[in-house]
C-alpha positions in Angstrom: 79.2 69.2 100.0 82.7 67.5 99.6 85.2 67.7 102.6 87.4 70.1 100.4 85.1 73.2 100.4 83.4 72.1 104.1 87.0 72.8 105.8 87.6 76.3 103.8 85.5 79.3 102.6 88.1 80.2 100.3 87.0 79.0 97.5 84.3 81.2 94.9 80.4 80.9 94.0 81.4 79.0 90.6 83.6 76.5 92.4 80.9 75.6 95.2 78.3 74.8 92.3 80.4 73.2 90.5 81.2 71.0 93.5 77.8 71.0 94.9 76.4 70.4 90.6 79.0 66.8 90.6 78.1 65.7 94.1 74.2 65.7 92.7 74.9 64.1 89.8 76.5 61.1 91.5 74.0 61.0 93.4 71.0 60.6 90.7 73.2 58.5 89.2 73.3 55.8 92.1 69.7 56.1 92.1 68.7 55.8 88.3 72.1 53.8 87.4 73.4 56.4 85.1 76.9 58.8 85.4 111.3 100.1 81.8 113.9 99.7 84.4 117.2 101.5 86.1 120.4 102.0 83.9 123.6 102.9 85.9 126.5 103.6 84.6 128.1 100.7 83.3 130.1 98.2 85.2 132.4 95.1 84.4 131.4 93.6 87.6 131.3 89.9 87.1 131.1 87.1 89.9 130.7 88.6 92.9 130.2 86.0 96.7 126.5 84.9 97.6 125.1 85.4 101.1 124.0 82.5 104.0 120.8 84.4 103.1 120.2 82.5 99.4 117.1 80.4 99.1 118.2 76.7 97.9 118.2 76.5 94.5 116.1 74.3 92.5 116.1 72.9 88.8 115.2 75.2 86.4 112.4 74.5 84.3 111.6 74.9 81.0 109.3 78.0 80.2 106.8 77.8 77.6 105.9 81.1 76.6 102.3 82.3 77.3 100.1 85.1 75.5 99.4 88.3 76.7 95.4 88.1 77.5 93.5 85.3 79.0 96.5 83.7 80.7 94.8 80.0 82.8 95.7 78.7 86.2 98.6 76.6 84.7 100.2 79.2 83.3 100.3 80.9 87.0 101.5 77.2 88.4 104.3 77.4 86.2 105.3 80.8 86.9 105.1 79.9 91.1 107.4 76.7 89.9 109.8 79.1 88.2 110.0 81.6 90.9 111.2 79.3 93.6 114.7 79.5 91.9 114.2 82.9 92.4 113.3 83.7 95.9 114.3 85.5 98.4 114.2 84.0 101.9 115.0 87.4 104.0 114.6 85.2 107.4 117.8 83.8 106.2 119.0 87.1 105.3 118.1 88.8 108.5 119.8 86.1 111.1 122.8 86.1 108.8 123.2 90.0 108.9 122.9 90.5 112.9 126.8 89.6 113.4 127.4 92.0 110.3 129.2 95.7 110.8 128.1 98.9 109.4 131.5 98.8 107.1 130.5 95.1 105.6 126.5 96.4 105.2 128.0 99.2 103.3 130.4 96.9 101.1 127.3 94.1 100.4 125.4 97.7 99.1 128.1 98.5 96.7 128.4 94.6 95.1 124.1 94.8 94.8 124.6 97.8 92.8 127.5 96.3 90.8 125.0 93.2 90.3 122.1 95.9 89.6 124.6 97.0 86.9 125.5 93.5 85.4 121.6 92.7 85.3 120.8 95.8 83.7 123.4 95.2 81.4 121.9 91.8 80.1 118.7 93.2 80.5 119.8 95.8 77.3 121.1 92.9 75.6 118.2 90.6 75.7 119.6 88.0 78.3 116.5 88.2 80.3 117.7 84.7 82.5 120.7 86.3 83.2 119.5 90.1 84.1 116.8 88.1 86.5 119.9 85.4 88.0 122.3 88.9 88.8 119.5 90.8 90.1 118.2 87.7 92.5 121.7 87.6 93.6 121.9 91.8 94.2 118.8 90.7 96.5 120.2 87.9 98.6 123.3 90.1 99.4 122.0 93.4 99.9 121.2 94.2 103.6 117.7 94.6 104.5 118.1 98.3 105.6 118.4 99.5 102.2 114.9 99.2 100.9 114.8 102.0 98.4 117.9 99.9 96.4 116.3 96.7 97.0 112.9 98.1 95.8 114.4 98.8 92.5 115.8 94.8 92.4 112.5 94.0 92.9 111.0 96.0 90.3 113.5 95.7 87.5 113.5 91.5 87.9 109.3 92.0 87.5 110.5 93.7 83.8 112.8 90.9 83.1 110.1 88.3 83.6 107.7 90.7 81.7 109.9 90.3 78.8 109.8 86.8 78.9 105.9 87.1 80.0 106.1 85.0 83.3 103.7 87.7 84.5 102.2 85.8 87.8 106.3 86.1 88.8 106.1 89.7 87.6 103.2 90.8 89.8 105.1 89.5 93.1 108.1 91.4 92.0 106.0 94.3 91.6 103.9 93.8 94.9 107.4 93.9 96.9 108.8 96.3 95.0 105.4 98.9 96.3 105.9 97.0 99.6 109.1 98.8 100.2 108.1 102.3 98.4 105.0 102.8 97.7 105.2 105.8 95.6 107.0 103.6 93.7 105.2 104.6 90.1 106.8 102.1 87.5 106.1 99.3 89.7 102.8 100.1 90.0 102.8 100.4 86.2 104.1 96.9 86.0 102.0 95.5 88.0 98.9 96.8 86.2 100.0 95.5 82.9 100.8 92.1 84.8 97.4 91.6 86.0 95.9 92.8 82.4 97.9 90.3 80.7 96.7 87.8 83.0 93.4 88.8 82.7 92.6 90.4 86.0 91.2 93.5 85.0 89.9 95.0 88.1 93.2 94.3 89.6 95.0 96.4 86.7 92.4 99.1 87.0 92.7 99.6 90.8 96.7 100.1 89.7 96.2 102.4 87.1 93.8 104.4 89.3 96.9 104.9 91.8 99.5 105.4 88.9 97.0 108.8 88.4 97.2 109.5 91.7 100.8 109.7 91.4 101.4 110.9 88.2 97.4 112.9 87.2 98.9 113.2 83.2 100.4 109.5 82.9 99.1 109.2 79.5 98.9 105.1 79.4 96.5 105.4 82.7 94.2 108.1 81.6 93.9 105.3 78.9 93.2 102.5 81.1 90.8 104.0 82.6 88.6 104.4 79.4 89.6 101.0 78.5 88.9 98.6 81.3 85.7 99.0 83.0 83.4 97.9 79.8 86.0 95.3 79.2 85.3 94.1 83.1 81.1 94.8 82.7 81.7 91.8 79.6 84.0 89.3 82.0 81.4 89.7 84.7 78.1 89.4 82.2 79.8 86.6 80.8 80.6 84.9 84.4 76.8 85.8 85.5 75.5 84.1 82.7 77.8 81.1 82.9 77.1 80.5 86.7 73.0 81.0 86.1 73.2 78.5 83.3 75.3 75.9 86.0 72.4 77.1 88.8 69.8 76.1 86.0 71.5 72.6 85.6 71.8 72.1 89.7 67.8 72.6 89.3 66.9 70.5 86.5 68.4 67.9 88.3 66.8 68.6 91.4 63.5 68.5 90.0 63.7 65.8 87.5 62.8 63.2 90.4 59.3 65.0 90.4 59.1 65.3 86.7 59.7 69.0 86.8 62.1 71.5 85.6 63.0 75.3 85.4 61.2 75.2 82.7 57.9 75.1 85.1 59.1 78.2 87.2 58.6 81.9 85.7 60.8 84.5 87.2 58.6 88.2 87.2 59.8 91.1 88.3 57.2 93.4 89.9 56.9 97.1 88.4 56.3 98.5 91.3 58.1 97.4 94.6 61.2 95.9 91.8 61.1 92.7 93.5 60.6 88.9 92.3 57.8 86.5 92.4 57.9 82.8 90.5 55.1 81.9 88.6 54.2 78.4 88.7 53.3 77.1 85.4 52.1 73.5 83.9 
């Protein structure tokens, strides 16, 4: 096994064979030479001061929009490359706020709200950039007490990068938007079409399971829930049969030294006690 998956246990079944599948080969090959969001009332707030709290900005990217379903890795790279522009370093936040009175904690509240307002305002619009930029900065300025206002930042940034379906981005939105309420019903919504749209279906039905909890007659839930779990039963045939056909190849190659294969092995399952025995077969 290669050093990466002997120092972790992170990592799944399909990635060890895969790893344990290319070690084997390279080795036969030395041996036989072969290879919905908030709306306040509106504001003309514009510019409003950043806090000692803002994360360091970095160079925006350029986003390259993906589909809906069957979202890969990359697309969730880019989206984690995006966000850093984005994030919130509330370490920062909290150090710079300690020296800060009750009077200036109140006044940062009020210029979030304004910024709430502003980003909302794009949001209606279709400036999704700048509805995320002016409710990042709502974020790095309002104080850390106020978690029901900064739950809503969270959760109306996840809709913005919806719209613009950077939904790996969306889902941590939404995840610290249910951090800080977690009755918190259209981030849980959110978050459940985030992880549909990226393919993680049990994900998206464990959401939509609480969304009825909160809400027993949410009509797109109820829906879900007839929905997803024969879409999941096909994802995990089709993984099952994908690994067994990888497991087949591991042991082909392990046998082919002794001029064997699967081929010579017969998997039978007894009537009786439901267990396996392998037949042996010329």
């Amino acid at each position: 096994m290669s050093e990466r998956l002997r120092s972790t246990n992170q990592y799944s079944n399909e990635e060890i064979i895969d790893d344990l599948t290319k070690d084997l080969k390279n080795s036969l090959a030395t041996e036989d030479h072969t290879e919905a969001f908030v709306i306040d009332p509106e504001s003309k707030a514009e510019d409003f001061p950043s806090c000692s709290g803002d994360a360091p900005q970095q160079p925006k990217t350029t986003d390259i929009p993906a589909k809906d379903t069957n979202l890969d890795d990359d697309c969730e790279d880019r989206d984690k490359a995006e966000s850093d522009s984005d994030s919130i370093d509330e370490v920062s936040l909290k150090d710079a706020e300690v020296d800060l009175t009750d009077d200036q904690k109140a006044e940062r509240k009020i210029i979030a709200e304004e910024l709430k307002t502003v980003g909302n305002d794009a949001f209606k619009f279709g400036d999704y950039e700048r509805s995320i930029e002016k409710y990042t900065e709502g974020l790095r300025i309002c104080p850390l007490q106020f978690s029901q206002q900064r739950s809503v930042l969270y959760c109306n940034r996840s809709a913005a990068k919806m719209k613009l379906e950077k939904y790996a981005a969306a889902v941590k939105d939404c995840t610290k938007a249910i951090e800080l309420d977690d009755k918190y019903l259209k981030a849980y919504i959110r978050r459940a079409q985030s992880y549909e749209a990226t393919d993680k279906l049990d994900e998206s039905l464990a959401d939509f399971k609480k969304i009825l909890e909160l809400d027993p007659s949410h009509k797109e839930a109820q829906k879900a829930l007839v929905r997803l779990p024969p879409m999941i039963e096909e994802k995990n045939e089709k993984l099952k049969t994908e690994m067994l056909g990888k497991l087949k190849d591991l042991g082909n190659m392990i046998l082919k030294p002794f001029g064997l294969s699967t081929e010579n092995f017969q998997l039978e399952q007894d009537p009786n006690t439901k267990g396996y025995k392998i037949n042996f077969k010329q």
